[in-house]
N, C-alpha and C positions, 0 to 999 in steps of 0.2 A: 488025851491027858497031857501030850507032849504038848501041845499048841496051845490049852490051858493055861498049862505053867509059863510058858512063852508070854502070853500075853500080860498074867499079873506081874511076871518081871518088869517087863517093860513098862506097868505103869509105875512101877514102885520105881525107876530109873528116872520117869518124871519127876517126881517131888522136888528135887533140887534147884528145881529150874520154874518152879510154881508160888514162890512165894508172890504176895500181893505186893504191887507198885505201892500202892496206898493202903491211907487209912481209912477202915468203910464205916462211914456214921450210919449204922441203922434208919435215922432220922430223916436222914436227905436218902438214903436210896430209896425208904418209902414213899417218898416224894416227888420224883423222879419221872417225867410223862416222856420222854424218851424213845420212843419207837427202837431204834437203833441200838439201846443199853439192851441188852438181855443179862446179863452178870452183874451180881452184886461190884464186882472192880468194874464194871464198867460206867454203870451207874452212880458209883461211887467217884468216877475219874470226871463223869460230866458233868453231876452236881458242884463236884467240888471248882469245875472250871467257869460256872455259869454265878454260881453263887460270887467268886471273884470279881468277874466282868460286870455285874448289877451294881456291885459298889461303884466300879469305874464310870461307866456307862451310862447308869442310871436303869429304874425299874420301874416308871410313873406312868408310860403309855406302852398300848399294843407294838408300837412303832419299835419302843425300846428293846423289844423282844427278838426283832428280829434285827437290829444294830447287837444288840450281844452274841447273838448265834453266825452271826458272820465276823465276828470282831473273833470268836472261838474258832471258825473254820479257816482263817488264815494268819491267824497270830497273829495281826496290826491292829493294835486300839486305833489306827485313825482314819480305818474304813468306816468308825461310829460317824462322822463327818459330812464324810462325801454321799454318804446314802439317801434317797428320795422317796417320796413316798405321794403320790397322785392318785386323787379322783377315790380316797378309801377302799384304797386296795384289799386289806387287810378283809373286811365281811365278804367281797366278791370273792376275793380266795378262798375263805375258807366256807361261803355257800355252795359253790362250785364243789371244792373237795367233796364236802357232805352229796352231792348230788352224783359225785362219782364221775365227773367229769372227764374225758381223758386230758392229759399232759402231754402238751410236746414238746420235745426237749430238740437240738442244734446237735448234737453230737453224744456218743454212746457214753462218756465219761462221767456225762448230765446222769442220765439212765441208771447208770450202775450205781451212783449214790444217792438215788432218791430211795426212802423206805420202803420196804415193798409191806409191810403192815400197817394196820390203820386204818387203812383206807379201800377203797375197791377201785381208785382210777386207774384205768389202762395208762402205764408211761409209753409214749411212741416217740422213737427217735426218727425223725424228718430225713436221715439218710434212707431208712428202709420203703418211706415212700417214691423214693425215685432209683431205686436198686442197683439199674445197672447206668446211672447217669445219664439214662438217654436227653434228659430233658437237660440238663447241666451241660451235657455236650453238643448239645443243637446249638444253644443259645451262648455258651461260651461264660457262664455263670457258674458259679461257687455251688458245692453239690449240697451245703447246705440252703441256698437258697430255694435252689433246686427243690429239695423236699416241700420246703412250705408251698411253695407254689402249686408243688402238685397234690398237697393235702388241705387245700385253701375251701376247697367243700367240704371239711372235716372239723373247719378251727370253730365256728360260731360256738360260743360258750366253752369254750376249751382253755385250761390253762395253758400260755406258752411261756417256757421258761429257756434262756437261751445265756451261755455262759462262756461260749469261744467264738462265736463267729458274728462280728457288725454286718458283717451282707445280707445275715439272715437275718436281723431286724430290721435293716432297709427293707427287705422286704417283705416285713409281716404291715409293717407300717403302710408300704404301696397298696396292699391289700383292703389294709381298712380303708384307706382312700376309696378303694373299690367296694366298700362294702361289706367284710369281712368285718365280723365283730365276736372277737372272744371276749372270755370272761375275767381275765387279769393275764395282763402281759409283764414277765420277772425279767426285764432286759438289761442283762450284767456282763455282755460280753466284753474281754480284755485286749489291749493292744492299742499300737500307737497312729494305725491306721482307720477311721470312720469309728474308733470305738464310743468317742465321746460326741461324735455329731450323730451317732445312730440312737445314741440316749434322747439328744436332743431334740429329735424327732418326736421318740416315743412321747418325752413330756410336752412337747407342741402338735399334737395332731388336734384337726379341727373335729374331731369325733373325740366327748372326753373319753377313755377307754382307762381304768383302775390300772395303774402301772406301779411293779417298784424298780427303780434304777440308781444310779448312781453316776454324779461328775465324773471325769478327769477318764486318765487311760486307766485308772485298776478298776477288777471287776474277774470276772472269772469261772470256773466252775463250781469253785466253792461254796462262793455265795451263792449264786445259783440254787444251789443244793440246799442250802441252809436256808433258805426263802421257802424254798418246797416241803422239807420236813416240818419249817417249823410250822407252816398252815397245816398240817396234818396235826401236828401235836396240839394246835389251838383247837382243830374239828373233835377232837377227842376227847378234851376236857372239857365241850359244849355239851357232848353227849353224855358223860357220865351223869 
């Protein structure tokens, strides 16, 4: 009885601290394809920041969809820009997703913000295939490149999406050189070292392989992220 009462105090202690950010239009939450939104305020916070962005941005191609979702994931209208879009990336992603593909992601950060609803692909992050770095420490390489190499029998038709590290797209790229061919490469990794000549790759391989990247040093896990949800949120709306 004691612990009872304990408890509905305690939520009646919440209330104060629960009113809504926003205002929730009925309208757009029902509208709302989301994965990520489970709450009417959440739902209500994405619409309302997506709905924004369309004016900005524009709402006329697939393309656009994902210039808004990453324009959303790091507050800069002028990542709309630098974005790229190769070989129709957009159906291979999102045939791949429907297929249940897995995804490899550069680093755990990718991982934790891909949706885990939706969809049924295994997310693997390319550190856990080379665990204890033996193969990074032979060779004196980046522990994420490390991974893909040692998960390069794993990638054919695989989504890779990679958001911190340029060594691990040099080396997914060396790979397809070798013959390694997945199913759409998300190469958004940030920084001021090989990040924008490791794009440059991806968009120059003699193998055309469905890419989306982006110019210049920005780039990141965000995007990353926002490429990966939003090919889920597109497989979802195919299938309803």
């Amino acid at each position: 009885m004691t612990t009872e009462k304990s408890a509905n105090e305690s939520e009646e202690n919440l209330e104060e601290f629960t009113e809504l950010t926003v205002e929730v239009d009925p309208e757009l939450v029902k509208i709302c394809t989301d994965s990520g939104a489970r709450t009417e305020e959440a739902k209500a916070i994405y619409m309302k920041s997506r709905t924004m962005i369309r004016e900005i941005v524009g709402n006329s191609t697939p393309e656009d969809r994902f210039r808004q979702r990453c324009v959303i994931a790091t507050g800069d209208l002028s990542v709309a820009d630098i974005m790229r879009f190769s070989h129709d990336p957009i159906p291979a992603g999102v045939e791949a997703i429907k297929k249940g593909a897995p995804i490899f992601v550069d680093i755990n950060m990718v991982k934790a913000g891909i949706t885990k609803v939706g969809h049924s692909s295994e997310v693997i992050c390319v550190l856990d295939e080379d665990p204890s770095a033996e193969i990074a420490n032979r060779y004196g390489i980046t522990r994420t490149s490390a991974g893909y190499l040692a998960a390069k029998d794993k990638l054919d038709g695989s989504i890779i999406a990679i958001g911190n590290a340029p060594s691990a797209l040099i080396m997914v790229c060396k790979l397809i050189e070798k013959g390694v061919r997945p199913a759409l490469i998300i190469g958004l990794p940030v920084g001021f070292v090989n990040a924008a000549e490791s794009r440059e790759m991806v968009r120059n391989l003699k193998i055309p392989i469905p890419s989306i990247s982006c110019v210049g040093t920005r780039g990141g896990t965000p995007m990353a992220v926002a490429c990966v949800n939003e090919l889920v949120a597109i497989a979802r709306e195919s299938e309803e």
